[in-house]
N, CA, C and O atoms as a Tinker XYZ file with bonds, in Angstrom:
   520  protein
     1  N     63.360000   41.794000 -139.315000    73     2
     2  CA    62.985000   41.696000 -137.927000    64     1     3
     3  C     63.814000   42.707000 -137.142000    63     2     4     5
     4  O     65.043000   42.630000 -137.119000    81     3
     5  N     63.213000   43.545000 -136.573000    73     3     6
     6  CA    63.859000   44.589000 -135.374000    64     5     7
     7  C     63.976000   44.179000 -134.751000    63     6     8     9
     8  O     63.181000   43.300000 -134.422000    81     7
     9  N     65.347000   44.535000 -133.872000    73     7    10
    10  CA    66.118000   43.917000 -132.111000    64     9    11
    11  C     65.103000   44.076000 -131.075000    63    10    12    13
    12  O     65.422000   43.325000 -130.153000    81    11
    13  N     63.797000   44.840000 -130.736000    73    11    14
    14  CA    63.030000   45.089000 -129.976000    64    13    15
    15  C     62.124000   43.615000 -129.944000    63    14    16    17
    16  O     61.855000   43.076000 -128.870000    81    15
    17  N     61.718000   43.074000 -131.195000    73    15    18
    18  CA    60.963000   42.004000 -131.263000    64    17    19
    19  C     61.910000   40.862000 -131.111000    63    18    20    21
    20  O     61.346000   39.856000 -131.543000    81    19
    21  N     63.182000   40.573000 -130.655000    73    19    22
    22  CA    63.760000   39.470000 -129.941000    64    21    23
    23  C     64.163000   39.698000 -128.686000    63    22    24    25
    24  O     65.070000   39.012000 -128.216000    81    23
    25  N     63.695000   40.466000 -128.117000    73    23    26
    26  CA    63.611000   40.502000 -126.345000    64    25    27
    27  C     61.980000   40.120000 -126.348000    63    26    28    29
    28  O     60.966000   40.447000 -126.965000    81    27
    29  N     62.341000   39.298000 -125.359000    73    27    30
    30  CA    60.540000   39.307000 -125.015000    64    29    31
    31  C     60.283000   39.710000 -124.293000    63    30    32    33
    32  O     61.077000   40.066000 -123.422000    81    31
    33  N     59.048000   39.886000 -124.236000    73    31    34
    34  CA    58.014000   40.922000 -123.822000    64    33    35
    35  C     58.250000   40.945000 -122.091000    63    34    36    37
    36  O     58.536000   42.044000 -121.615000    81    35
    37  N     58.155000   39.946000 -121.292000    73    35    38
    38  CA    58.381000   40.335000 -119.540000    64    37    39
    39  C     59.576000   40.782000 -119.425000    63    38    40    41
    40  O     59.784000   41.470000 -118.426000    81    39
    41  N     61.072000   40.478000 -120.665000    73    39    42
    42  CA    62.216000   41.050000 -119.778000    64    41    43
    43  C     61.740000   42.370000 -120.463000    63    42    44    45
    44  O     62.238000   43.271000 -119.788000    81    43
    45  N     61.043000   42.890000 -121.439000    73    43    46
    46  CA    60.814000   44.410000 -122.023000    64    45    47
    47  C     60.475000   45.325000 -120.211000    63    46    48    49
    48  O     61.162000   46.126000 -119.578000    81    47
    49  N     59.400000   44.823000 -119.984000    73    47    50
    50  CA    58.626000   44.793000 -118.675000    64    49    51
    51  C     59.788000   45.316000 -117.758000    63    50    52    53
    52  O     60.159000   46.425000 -117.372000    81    51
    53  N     60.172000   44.094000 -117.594000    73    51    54
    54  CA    61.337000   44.087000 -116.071000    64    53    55
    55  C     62.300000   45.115000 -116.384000    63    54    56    57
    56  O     62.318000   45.966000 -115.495000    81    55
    57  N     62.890000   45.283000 -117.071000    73    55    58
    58  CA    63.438000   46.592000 -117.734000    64    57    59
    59  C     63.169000   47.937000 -117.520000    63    58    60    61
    60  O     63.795000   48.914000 -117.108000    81    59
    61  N     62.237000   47.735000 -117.856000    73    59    62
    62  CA    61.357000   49.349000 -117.802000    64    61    63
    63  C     61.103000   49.654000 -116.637000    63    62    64    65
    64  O     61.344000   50.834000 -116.382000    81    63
    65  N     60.522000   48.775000 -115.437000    73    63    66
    66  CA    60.971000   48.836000 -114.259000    64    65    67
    67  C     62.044000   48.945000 -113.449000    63    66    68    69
    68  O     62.075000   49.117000 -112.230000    81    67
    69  N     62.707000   48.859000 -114.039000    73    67    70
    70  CA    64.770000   48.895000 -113.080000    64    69    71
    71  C     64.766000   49.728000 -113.676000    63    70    72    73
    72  O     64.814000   50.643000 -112.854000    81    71
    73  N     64.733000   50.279000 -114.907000    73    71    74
    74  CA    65.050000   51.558000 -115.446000    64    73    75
    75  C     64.290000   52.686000 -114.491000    63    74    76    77
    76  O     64.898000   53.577000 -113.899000    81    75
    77  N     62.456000   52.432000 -114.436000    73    75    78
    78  CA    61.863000   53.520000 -113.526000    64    77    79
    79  C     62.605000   53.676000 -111.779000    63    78    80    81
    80  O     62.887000   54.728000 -111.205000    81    79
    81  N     62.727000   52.622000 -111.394000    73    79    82
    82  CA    63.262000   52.412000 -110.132000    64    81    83
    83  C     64.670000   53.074000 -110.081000    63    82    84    85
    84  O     64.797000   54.003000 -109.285000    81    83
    85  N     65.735000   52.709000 -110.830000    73    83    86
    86  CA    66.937000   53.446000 -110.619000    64    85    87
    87  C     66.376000   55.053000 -110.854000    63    86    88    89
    88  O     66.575000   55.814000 -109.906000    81    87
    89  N     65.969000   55.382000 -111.570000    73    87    90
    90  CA    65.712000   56.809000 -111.445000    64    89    91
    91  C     65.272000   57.651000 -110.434000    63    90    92    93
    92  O     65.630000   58.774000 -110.078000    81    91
    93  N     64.000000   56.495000 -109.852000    73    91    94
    94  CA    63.549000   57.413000 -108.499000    64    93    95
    95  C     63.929000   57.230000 -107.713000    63    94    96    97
    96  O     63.319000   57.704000 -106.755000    81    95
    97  N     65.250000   56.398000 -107.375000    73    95    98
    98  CA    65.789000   56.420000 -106.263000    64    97    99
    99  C     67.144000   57.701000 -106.505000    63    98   100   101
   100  O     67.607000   58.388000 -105.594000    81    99
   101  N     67.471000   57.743000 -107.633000    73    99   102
   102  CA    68.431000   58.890000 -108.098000    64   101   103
   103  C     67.939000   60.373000 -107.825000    63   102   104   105
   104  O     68.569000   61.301000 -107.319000    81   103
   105  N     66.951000   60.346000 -108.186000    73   103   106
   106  CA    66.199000   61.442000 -107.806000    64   105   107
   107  C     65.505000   61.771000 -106.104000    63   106   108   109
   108  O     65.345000   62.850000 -105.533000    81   107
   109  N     65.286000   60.745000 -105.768000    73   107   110
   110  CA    65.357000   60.840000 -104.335000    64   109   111
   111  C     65.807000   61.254000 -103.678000    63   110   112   113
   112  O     66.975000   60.877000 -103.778000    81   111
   113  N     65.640000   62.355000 -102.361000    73   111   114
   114  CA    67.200000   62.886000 -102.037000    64   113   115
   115  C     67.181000   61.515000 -100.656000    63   114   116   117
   116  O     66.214000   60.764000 -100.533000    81   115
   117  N     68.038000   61.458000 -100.030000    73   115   118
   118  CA    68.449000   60.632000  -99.126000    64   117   119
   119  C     68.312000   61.389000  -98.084000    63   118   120   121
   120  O     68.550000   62.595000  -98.135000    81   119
   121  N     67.913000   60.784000  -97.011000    73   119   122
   122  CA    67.871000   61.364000  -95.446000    64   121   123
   123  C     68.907000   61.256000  -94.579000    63   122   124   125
   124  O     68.946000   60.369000  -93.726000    81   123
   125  N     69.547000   61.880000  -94.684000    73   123   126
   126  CA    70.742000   62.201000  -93.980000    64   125   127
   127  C     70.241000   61.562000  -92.075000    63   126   128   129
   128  O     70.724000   60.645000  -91.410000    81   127
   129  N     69.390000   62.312000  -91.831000    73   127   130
   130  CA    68.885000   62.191000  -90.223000    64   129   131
   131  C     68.718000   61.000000  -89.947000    63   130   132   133
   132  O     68.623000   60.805000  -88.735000    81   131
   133  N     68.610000   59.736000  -90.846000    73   131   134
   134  CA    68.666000   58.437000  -90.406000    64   133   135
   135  C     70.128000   58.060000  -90.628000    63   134   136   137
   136  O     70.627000   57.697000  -89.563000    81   135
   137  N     70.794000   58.032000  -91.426000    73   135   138
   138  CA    71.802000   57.438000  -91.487000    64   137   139
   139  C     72.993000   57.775000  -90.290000    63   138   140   141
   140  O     73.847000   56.951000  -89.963000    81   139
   141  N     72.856000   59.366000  -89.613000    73   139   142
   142  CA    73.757000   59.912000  -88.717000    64   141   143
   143  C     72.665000   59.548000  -87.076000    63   142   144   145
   144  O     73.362000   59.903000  -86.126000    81   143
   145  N     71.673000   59.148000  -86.706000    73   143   146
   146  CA    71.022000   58.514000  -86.283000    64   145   147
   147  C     71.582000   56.818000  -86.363000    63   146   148   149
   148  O     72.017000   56.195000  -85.394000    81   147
   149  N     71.475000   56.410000  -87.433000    73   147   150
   150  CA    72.356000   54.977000  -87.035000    64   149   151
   151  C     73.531000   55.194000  -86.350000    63   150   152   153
   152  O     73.767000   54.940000  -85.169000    81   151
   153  N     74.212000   55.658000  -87.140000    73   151   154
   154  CA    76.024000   56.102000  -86.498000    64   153   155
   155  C     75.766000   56.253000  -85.423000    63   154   156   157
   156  O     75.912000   55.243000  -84.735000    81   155
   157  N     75.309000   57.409000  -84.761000    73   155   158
   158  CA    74.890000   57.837000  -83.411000    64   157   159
   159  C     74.514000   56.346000  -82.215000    63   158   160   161
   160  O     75.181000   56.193000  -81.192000    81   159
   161  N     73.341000   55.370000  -82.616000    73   159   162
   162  CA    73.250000   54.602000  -82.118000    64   161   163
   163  C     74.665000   53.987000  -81.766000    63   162   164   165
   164  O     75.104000   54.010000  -80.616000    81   163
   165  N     75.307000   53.467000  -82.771000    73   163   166
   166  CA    76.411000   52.851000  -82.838000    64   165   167
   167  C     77.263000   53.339000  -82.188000    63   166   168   169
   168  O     77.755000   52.659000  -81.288000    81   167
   169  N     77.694000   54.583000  -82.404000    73   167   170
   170  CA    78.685000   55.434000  -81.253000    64   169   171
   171  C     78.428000   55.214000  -79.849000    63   170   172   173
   172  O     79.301000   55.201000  -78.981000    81   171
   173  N     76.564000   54.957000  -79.569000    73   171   174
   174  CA    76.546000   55.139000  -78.114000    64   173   175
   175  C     76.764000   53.605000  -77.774000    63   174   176   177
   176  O     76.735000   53.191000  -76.615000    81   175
   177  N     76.923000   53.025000  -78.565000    73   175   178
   178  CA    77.040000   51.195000  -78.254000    64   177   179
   179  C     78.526000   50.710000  -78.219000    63   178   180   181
   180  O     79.029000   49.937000  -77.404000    81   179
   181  N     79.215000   51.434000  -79.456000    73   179   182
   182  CA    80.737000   51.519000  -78.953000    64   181   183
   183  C     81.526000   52.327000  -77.671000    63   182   184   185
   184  O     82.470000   51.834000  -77.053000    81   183
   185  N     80.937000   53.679000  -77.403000    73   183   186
   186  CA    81.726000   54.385000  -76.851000    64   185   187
   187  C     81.311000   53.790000  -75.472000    63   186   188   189
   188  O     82.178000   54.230000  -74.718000    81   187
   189  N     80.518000   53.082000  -74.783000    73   187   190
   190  CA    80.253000   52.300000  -73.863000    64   189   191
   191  C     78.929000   53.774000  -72.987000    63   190   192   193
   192  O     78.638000   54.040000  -71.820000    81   191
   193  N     78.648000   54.151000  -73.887000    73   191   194
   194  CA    77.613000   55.347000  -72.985000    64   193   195
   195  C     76.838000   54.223000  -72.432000    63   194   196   197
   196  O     76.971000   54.076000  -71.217000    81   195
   197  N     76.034000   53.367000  -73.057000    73   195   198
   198  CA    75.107000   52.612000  -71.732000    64   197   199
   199  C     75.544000   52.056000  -70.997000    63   198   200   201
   200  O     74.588000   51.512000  -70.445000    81   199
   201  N     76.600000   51.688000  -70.420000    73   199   202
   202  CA    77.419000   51.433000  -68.923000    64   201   203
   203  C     76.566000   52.371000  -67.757000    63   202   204   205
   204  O     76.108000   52.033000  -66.666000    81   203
   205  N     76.558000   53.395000  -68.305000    73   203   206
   206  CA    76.108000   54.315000  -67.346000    64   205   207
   207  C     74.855000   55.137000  -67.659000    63   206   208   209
   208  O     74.408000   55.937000  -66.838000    81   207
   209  N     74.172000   54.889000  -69.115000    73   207   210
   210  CA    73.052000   55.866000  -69.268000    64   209   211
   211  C     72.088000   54.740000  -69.541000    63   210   212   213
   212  O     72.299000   53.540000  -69.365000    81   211
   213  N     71.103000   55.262000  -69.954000    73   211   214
   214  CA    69.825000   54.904000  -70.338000    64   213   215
   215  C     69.008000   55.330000  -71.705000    63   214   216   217
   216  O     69.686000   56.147000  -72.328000    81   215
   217  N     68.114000   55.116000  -72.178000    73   215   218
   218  CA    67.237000   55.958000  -72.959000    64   217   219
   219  C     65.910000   55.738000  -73.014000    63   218   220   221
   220  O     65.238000   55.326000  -73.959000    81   219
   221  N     65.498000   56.132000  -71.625000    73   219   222
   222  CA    63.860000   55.486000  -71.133000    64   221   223
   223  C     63.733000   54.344000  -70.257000    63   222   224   225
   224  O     62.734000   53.789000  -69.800000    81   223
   225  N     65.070000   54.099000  -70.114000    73   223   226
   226  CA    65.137000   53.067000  -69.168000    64   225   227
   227  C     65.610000   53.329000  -67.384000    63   226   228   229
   228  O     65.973000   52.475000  -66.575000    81   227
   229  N     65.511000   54.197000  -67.271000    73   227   230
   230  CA    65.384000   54.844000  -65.956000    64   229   231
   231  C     67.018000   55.842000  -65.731000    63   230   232   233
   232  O     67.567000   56.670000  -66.458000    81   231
   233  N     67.330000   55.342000  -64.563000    73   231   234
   234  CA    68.519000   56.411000  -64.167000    64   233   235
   235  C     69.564000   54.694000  -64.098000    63   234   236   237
   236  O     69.217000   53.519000  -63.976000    81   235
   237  N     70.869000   55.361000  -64.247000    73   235   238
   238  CA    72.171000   54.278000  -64.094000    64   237   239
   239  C     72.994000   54.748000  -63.310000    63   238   240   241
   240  O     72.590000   55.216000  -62.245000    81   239
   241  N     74.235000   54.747000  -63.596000    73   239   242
   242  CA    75.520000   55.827000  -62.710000    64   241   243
   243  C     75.283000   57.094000  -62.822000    63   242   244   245
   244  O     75.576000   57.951000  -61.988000    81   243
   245  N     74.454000   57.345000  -64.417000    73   243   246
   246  CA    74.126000   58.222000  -65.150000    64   245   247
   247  C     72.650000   58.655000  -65.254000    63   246   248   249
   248  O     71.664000   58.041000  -64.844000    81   247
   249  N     72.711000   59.939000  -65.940000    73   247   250
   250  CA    70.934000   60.078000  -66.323000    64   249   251
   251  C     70.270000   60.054000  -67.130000    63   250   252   253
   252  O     70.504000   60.416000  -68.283000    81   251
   253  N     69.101000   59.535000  -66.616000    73   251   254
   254  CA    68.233000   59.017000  -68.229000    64   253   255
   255  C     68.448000   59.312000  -69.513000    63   254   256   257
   256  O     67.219000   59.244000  -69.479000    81   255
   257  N     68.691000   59.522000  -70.403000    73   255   258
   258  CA    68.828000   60.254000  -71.689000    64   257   259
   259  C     67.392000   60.776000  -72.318000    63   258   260   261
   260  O     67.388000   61.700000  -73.131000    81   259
   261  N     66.196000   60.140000  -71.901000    73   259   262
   262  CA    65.059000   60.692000  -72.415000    64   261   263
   263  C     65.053000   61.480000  -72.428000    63   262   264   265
   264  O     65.699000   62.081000  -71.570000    81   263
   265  N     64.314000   62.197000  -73.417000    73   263   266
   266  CA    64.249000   63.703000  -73.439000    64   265   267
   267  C     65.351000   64.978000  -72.730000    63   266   268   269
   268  O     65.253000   65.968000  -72.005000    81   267
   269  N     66.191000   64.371000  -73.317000    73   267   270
   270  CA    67.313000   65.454000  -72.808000    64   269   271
   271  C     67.708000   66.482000  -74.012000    63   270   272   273
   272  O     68.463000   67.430000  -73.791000    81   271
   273  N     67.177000   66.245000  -75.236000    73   271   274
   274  CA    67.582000   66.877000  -76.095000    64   273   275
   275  C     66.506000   68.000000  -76.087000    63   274   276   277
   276  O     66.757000   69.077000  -76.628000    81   275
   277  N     65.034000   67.715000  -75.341000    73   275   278
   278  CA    64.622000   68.731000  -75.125000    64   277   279
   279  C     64.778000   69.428000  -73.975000    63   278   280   281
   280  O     64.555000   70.612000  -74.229000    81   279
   281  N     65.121000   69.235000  -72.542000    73   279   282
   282  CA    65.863000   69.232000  -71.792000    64   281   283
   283  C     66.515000   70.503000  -72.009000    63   282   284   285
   284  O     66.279000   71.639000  -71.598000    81   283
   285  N     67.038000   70.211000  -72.455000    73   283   286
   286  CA    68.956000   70.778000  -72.826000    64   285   287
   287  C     69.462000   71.868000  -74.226000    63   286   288   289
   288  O     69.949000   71.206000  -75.142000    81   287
   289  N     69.423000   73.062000  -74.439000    73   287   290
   290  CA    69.852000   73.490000  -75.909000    64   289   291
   291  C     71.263000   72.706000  -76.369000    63   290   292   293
   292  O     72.343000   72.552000  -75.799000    81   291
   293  N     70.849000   72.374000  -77.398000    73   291   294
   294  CA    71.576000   71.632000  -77.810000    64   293   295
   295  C     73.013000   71.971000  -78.072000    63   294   296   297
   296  O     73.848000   71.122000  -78.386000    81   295
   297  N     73.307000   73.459000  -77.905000    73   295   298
   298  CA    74.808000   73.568000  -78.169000    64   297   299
   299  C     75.279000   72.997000  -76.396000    63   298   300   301
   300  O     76.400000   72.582000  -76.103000    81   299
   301  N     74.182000   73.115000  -75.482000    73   299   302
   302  CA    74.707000   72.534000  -73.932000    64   301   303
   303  C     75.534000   71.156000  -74.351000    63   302   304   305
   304  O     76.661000   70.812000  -73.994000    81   303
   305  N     74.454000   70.384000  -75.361000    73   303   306
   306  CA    74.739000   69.224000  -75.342000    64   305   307
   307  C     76.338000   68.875000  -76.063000    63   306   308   309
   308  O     77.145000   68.089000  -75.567000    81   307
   309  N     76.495000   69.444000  -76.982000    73   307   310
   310  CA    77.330000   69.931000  -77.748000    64   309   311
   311  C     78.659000   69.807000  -76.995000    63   310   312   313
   312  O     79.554000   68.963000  -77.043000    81   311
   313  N     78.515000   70.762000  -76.389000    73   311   314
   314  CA    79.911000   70.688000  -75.269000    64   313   315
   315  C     80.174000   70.097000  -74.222000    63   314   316   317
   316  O     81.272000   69.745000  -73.791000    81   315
   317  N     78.466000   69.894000  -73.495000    73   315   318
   318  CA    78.696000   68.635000  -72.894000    64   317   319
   319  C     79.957000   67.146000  -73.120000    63   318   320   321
   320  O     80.789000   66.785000  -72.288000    81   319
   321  N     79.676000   66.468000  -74.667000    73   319   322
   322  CA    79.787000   65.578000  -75.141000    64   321   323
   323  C     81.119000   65.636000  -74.870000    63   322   324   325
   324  O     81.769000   64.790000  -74.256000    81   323
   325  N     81.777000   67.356000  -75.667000    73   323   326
   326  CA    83.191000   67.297000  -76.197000    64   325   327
   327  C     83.990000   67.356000  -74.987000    63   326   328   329
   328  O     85.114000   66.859000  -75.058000    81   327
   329  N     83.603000   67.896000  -73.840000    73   327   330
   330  CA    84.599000   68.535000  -72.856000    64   329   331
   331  C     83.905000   68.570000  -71.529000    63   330   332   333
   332  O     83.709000   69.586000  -70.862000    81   331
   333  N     83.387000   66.752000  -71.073000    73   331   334
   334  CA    82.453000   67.231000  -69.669000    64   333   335
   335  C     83.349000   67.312000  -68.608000    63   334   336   337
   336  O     82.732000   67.574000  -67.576000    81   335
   337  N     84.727000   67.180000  -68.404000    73   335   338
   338  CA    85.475000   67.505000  -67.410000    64   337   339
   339  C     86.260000   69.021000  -67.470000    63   338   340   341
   340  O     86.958000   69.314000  -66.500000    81   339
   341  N     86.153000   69.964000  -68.576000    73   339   342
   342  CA    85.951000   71.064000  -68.660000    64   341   343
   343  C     84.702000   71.589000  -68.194000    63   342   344   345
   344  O     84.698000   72.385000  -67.255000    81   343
   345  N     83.423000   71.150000  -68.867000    73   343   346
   346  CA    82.057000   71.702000  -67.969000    64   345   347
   347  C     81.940000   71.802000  -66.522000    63   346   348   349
   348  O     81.524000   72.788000  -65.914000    81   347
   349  N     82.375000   70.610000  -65.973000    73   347   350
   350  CA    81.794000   70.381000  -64.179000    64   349   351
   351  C     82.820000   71.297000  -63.593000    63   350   352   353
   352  O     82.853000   71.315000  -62.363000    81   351
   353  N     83.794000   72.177000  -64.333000    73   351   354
   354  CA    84.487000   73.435000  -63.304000    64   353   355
   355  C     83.726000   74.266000  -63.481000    63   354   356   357
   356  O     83.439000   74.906000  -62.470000    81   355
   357  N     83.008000   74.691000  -64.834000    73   355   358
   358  CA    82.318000   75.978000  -64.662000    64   357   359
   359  C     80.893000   76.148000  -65.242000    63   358   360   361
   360  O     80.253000   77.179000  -65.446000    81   359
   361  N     80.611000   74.997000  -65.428000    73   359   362
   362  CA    78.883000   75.141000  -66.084000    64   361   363
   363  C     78.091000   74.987000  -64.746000    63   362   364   365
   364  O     78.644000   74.095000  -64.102000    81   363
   365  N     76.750000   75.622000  -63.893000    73   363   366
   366  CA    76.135000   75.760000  -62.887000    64   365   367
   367  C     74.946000   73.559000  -62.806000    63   366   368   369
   368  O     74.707000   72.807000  -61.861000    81   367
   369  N     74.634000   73.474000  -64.270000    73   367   370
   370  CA    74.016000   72.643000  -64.377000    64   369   371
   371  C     74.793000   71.326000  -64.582000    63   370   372   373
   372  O     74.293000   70.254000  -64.242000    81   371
   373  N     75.979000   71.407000  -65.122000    73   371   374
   374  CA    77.125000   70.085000  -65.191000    64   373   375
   375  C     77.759000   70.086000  -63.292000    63   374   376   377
   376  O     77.987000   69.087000  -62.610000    81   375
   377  N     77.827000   70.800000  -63.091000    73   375   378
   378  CA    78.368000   70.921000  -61.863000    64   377   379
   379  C     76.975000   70.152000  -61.005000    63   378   380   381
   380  O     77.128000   69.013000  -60.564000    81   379
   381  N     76.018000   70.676000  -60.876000    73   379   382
   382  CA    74.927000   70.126000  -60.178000    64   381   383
   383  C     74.800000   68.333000  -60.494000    63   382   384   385
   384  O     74.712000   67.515000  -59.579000    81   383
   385  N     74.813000   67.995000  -61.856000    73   383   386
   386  CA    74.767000   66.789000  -61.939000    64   385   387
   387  C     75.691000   65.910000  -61.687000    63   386   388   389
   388  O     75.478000   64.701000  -61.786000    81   387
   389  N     76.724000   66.371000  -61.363000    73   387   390
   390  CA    78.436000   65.698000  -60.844000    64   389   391
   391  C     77.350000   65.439000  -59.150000    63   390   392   393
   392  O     77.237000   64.337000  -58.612000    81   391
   393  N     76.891000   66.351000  -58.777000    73   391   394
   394  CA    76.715000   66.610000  -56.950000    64   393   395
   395  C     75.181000   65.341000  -57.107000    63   394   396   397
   396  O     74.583000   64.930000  -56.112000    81   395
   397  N     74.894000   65.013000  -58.265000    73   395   398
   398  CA    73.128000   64.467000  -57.614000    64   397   399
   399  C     74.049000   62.684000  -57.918000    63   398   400   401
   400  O     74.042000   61.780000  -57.082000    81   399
   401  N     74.690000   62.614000  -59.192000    73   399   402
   402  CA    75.773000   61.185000  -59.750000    64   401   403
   403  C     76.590000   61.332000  -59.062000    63   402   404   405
   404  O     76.784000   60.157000  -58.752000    81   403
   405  N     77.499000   62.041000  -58.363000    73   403   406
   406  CA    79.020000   61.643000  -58.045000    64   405   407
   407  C     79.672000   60.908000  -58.888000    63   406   408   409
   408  O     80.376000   60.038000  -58.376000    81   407
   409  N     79.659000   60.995000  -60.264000    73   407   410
   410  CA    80.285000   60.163000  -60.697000    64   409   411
   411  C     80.783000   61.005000  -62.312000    63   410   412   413
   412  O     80.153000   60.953000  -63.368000    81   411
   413  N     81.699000   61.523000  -62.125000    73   411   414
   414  CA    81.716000   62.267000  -63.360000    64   413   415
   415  C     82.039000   61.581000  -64.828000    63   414   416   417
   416  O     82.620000   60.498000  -64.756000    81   415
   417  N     81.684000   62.158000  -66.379000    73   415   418
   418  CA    81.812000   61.503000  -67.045000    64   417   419
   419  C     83.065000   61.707000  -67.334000    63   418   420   421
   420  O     83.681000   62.739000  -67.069000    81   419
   421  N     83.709000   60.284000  -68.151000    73   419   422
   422  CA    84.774000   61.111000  -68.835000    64   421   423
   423  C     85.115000   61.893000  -69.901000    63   422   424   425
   424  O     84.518000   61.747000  -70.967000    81   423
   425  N     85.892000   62.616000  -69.788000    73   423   426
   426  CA    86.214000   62.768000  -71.961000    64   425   427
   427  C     86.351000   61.247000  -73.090000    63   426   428   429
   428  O     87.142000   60.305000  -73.034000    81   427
   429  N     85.274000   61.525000  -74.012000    73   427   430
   430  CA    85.627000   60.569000  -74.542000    64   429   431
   431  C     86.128000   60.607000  -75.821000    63   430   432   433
   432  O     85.816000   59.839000  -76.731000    81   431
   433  N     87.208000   61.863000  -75.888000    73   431   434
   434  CA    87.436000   61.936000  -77.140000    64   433   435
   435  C     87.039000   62.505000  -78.617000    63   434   436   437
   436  O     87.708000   62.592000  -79.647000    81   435
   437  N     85.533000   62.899000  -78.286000    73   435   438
   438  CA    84.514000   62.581000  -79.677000    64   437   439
   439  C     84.985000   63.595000  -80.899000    63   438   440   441
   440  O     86.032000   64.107000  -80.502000    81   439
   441  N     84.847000   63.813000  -81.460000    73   439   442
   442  CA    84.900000   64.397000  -82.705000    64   441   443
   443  C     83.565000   65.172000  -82.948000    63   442   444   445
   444  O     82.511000   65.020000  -82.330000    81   443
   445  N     83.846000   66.104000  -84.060000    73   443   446
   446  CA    82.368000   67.233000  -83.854000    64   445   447
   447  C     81.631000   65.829000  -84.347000    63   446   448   449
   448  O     80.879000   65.274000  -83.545000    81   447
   449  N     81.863000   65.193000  -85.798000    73   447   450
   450  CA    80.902000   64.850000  -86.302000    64   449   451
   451  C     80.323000   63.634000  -85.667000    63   450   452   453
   452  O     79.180000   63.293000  -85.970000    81   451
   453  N     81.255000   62.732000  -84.531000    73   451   454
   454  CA    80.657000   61.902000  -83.689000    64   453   455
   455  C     79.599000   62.352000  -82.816000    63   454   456   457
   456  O     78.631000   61.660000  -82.501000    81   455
   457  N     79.803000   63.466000  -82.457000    73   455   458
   458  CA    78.920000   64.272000  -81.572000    64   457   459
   459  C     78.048000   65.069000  -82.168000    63   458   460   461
   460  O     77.490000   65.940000  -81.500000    81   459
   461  N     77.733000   64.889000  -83.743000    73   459   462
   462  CA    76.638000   65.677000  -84.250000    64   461   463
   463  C     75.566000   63.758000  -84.191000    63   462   464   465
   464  O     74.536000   63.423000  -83.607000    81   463
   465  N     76.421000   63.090000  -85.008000    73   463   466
   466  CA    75.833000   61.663000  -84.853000    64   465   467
   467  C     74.927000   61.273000  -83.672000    63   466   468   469
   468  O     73.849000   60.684000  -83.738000    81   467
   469  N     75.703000   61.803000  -82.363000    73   467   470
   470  CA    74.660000   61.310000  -81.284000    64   469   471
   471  C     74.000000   62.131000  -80.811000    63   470   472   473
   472  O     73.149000   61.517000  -80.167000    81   471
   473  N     73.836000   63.179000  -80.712000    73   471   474
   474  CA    72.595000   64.361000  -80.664000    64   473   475
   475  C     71.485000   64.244000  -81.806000    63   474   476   477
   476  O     70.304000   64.586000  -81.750000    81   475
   477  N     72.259000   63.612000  -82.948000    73   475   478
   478  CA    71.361000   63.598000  -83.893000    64   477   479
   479  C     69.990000   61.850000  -83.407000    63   478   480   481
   480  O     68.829000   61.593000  -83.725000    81   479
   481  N     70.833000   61.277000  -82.724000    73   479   482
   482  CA    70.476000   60.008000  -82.490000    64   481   483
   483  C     69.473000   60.392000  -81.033000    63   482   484   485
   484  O     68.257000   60.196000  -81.011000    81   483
   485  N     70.075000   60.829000  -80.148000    73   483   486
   486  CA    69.224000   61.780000  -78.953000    64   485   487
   487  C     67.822000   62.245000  -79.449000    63   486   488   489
   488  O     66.817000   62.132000  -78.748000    81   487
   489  N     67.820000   62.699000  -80.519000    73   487   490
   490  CA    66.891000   63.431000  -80.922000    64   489   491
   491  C     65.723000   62.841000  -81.710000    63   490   492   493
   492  O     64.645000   63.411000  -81.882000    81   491
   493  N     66.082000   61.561000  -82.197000    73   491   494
   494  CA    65.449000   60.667000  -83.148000    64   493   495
   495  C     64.769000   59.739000  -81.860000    63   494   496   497
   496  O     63.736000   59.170000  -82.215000    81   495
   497  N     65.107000   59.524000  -80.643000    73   495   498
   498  CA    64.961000   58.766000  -80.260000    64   497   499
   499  C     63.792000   59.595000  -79.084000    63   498   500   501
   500  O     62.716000   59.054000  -78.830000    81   499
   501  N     64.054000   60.488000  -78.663000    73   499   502
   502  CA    63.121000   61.875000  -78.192000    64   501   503
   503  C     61.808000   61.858000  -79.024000    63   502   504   505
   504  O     60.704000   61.537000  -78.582000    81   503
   505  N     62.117000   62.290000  -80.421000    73   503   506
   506  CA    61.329000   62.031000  -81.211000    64   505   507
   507  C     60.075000   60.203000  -81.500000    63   506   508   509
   508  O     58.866000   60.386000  -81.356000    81   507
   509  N     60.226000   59.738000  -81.614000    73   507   510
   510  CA    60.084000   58.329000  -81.115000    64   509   511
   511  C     59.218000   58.167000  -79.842000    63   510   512   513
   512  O     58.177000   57.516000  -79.938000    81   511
   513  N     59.462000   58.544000  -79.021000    73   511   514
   514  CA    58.760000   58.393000  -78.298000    64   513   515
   515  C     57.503000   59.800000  -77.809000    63   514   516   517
   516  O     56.884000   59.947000  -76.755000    81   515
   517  N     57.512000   60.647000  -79.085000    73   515   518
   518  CA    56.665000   61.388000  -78.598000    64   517   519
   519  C     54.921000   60.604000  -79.652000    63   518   520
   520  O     53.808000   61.088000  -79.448000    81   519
């Protein structure tokens, strides 16, 4: 008697399936754009951005976030994020939005890759609603 004929036949089955399944998920590449999209969410839920923003939900202290990623080239956004109390001395359009809010943002610290996270999340969410 061969070892094949004392497994039975559904765990043979179930087998061959976890075997096909681990593979195509190995082979799968992973989407990066969701997972830095979650983060992103999360960043904007920790770093307290909706205190003052929105995302389709109108204007706050702050401005809408809809479609700002089209809005905006994104390296604006970029530096926006990292250094908006550096911007409102010399950017023409950070400066304007200090004068329509009065309310400037602060530095919050971010890190590139926190700030790739929420542009990346900006953008998913832009996306989304088109």
């Amino acid at each position: 008697m061969s070892d094949s004929n004392i497994i039975p036949t559904p765990l043979k089955a179930l087998t061959a399936v976890l075997v096909t399944l681990t593979v195509f998920f190995m082979l799968t590449p992973v989407t990066l754009g969701q997972s830095e999209a979650e983060k992103g969410k999360q960043l904007f839920q920790q770093k307290t951005c909706a205190a003052c923003h929105t995302i389709g939900g109108g204007k706050l202290a702050g401005p809408d976030l809809a479609g700002v990623t089209e809005r905006r080239e994104e390296e604006w956004i970029r530096k926006w994020l990292k250094s908006p109390d550096t911007m409102v001395m010399t950017d023409p359009i950070a400066k304007e939005l200090l004068g329509v809010y009065m309310v400037p943002m602060p530095n919050l610290g971010l890190t590139d890759e926190e700030i790739d996270a929420l542009i990346v999340y900006l953008k998913s969410e832009d996306a989304a609603k088109k």
